[in-house]
C-alpha positions as CSV (number, residue, x, y, z in Angstrom):
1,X,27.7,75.8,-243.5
2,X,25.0,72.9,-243.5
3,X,23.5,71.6,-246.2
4,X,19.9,71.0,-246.9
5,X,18.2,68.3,-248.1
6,X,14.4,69.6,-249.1
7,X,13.6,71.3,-245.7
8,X,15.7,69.4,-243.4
9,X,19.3,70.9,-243.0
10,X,22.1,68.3,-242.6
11,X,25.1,68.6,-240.1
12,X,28.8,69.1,-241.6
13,X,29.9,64.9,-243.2
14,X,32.4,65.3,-240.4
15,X,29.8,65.2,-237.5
16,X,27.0,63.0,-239.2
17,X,30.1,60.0,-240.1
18,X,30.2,58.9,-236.5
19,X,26.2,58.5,-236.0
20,X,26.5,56.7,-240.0
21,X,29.6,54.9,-238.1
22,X,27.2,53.5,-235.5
23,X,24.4,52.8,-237.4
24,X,26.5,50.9,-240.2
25,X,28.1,48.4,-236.6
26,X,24.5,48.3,-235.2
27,X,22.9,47.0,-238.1
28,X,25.7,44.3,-239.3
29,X,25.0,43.4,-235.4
30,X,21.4,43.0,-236.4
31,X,22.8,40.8,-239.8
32,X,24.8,38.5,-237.8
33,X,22.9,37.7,-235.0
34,X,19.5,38.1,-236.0
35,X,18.7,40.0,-233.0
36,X,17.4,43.5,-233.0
37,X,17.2,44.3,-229.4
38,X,21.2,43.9,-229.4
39,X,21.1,46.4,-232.6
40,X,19.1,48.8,-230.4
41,X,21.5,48.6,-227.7
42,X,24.5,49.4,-229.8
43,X,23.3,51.9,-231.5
44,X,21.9,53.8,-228.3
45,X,25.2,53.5,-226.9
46,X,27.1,55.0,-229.7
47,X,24.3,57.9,-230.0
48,X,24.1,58.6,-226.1
């Protein structure tokens, strides 16, 4: 059953962990090398 959060309804924590996965990679990317367009790229790929 999915929760809610106000009016938006959130997936089950076992299908929303990989996209938190991804964005957690992407943005220590974006940490390290100071680079955003890298970041982007990451995170797209893990999301497509």
């Amino acid at each position: 059953m999915p929760r809610s959060l106000g009016p938006l309804r959130l997936p089950e924590p076992r299908q929303l962990l990989p996209i938190i996965l991804a964005f957690g990679v992407s943005f220590a990317v974006l940490v390290y090398q100071r680079d955003l367009g890298a970041s982007i790229l990451l995170f797209a790929l893990f999301i497509v």
